[in-house]
C-alpha positions, -999 to 999 in steps of 0.1 A, spaced: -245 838 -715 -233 849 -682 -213 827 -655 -215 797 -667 -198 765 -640 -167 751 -660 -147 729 -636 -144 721 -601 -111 735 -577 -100 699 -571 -91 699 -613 -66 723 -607 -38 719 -584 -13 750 -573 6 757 -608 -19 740 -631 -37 746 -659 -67 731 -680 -79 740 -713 -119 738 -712 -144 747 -742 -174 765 -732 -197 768 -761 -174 791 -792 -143 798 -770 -118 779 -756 -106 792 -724 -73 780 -703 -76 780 -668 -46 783 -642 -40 780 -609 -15 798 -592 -7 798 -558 -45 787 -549 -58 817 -572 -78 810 -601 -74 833 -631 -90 829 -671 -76 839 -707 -78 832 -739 -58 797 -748 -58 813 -780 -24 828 -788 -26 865 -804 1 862 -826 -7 834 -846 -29 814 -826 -13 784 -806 -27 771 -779 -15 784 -746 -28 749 -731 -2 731 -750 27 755 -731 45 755 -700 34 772 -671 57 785 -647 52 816 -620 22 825 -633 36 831 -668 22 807 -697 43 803 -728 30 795 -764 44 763 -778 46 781 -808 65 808 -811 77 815 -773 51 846 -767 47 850 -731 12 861 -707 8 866 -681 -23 844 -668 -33 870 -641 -41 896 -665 -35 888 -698 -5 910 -702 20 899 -730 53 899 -711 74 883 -741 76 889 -773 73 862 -807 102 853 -820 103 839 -853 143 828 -868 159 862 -859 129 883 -855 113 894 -823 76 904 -830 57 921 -801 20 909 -799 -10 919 -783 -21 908 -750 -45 875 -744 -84 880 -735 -92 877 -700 -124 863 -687 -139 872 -655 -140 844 -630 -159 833 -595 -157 805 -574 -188 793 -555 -172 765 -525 -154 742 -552 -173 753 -585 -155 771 -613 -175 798 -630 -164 818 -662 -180 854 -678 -189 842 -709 -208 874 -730 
């Protein structure tokens, strides 16, 4: 599929994020500190959407279990936790991103 265009810079403000569906996968796009960065909004542990958590220093947290990423790279930096347990889970896709003046592309394969 390639780059494909999937929002405009003026969508995002500094410490923002979107969820955006670009044909099978659903994507969650952040802004921080004027950077753009893509992952998966699809939670690895037990699939939440990211989109749905809160955002703060570049760090996204799933609404679900409080599994942390972070949006730069996809890194988990928190675990799951679940009662009493703390479940370590795998880090969050990344998809490559360009901007072109105000246009939003995503690497889509």
């Amino acid at each position: 599929m390639g780059f494909v265009k999937v929002a405009d810079t003026s969508e995002l403000t500094s410490g923002s994020k979107k969820k955006i569906f670009v044909g099978d996968k659903v994507i969650l796009l952040s802004n921080v500190d004027g950077s753009y960065y893509a992952i998966s909004d699809k939670c690895p542990h037990m699939g939440g959407s990211l989109g749905e958590g809160v955002l703060k220093d570049g760090i996204i947290t799933c609404p679900k279990h409080g599994a942390k990423f972070d949006v730069k790279t996809g890194k988990a930096v928190g675990e799951a936790k679940m009662l009493l347990l703390k479940i370590k889970v795998k880090d969050s896709a990344v998809f490559p991103l360009k901007i072109e003046g105000s246009d939003i592309f995503v690497e889509i394969d």
